[in-house]
C-alpha positions as CSV (number, residue, x, y, z in Angstrom):
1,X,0.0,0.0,0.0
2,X,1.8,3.2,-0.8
3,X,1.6,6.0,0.9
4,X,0.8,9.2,-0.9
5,X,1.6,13.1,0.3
6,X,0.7,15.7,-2.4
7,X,1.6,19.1,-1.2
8,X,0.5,22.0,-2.7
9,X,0.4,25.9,-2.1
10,X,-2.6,27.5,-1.0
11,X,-5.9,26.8,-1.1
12,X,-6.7,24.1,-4.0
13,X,-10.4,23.7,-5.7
14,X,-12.0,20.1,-5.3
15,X,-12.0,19.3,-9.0
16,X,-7.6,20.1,-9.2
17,X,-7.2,17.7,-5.8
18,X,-9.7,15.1,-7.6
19,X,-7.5,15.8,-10.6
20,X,-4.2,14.8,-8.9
21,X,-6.1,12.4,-6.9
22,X,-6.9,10.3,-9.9
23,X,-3.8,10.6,-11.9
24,X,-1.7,9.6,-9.3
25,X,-4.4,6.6,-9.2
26,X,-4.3,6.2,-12.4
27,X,-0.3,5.8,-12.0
28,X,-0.3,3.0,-9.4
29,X,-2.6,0.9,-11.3
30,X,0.2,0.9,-13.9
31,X,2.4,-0.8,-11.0
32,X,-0.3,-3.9,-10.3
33,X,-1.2,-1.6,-6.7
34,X,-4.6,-3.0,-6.1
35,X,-7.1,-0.7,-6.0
36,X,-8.3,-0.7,-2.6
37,X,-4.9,0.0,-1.4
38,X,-4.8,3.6,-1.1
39,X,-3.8,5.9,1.7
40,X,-3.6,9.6,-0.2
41,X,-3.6,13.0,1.5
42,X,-3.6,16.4,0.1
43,X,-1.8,19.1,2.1
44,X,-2.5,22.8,1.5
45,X,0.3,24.9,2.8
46,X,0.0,29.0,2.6
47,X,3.1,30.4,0.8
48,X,4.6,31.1,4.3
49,X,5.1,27.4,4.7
50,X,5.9,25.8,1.5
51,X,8.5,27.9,-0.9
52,X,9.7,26.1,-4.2
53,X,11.9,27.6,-6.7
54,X,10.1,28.6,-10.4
55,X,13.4,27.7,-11.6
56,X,15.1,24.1,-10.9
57,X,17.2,21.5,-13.0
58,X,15.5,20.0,-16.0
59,X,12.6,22.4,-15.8
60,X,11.6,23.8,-19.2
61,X,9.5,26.8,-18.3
62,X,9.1,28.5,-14.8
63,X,6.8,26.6,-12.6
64,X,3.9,28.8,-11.3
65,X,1.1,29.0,-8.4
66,X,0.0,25.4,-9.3
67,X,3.3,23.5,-8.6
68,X,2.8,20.1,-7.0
69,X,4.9,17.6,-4.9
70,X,3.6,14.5,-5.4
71,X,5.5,11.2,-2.7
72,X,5.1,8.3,-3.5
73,X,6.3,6.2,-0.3
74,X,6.1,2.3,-1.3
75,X,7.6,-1.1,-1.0
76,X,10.8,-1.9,-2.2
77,X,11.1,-4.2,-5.5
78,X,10.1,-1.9,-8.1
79,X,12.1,-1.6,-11.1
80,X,12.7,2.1,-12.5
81,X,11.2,1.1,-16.0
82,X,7.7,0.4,-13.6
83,X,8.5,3.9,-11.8
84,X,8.9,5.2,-15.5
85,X,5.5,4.2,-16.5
86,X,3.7,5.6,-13.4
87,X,5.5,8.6,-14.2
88,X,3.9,8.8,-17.6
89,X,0.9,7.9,-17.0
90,X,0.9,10.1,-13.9
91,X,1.4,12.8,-16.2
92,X,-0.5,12.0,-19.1
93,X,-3.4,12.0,-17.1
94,X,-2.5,15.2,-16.0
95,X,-2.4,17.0,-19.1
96,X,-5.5,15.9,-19.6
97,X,-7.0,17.4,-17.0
98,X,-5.4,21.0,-18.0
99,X,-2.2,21.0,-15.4
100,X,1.0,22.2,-16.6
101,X,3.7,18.9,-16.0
102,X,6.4,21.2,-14.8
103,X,4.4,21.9,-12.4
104,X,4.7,18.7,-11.2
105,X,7.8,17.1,-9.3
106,X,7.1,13.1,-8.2
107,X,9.6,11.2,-6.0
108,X,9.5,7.9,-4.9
109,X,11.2,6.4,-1.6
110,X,11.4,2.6,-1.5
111,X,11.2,1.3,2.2
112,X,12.0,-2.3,3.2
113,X,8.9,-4.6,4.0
114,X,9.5,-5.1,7.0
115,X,8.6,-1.3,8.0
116,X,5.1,-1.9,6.9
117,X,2.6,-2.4,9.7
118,X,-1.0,-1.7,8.2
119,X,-3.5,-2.8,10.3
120,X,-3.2,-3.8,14.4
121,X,0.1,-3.3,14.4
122,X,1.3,-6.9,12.7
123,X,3.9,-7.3,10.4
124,X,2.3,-9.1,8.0
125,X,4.5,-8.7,5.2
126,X,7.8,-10.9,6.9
């Protein structure tokens, strides 16, 4: 079950964090994450508490007021060619919905499975 943190800054309609929502959704399905494994949160954090450059390595055009961190905490075992094609279809799905894509910066930490307690505090995974 990954864990997803989108941050954004300010105040964020319900139809961009259902946007985001489902392309990041859409992006786990790509990795064989079953559905009903999903733990997403959307944080909203006033321009006092989140500052990002508009400028930053690779980007091809200044990111603006609707720049997005997207984590992606998960189990370890995924190859980068699977983190590729969550990627794209992260941001494919994206586009679609109108959102600039550099806007968007994605990282993903890998965590052994034994770190993962889901449910009453059992370590069902080792």
């Amino acid at each position: 079950m990954p864990i997803i943190t989108i941050t954004a800054c300010g105040q964020k309609s319900k139809e961009f964090k259902n946007s985001v929502f489902d392309a990041v959704q859409a992006g786990l399905l790509v990795a064989k994450v079953p559905l009903e494994n999903k733990l997403h949160r959307f944080i909203e954090l006033s321009p006092e508490n989140f500052r990002f450059s508009a400028q930053f390595s690779g980007t091809k055009m200044p990111r603006g007021d609707d720049f997005i961190l997207i984590e992606v905490l998960w189990s370890t075992g995924r190859h980068a060619a699977i983190k590729k094609e969550v990627l794209k279809t992260m941001i494919n799905e994206l586009i679609k919905a109108k959102f600039n894509p550099e806007d968007v910066f994605v990282f993903f930490t890998d965590t052994a499975w034994e770190n993962w307690a889901c449910a009453g505090g059992r370590l069902d995974y080792v």
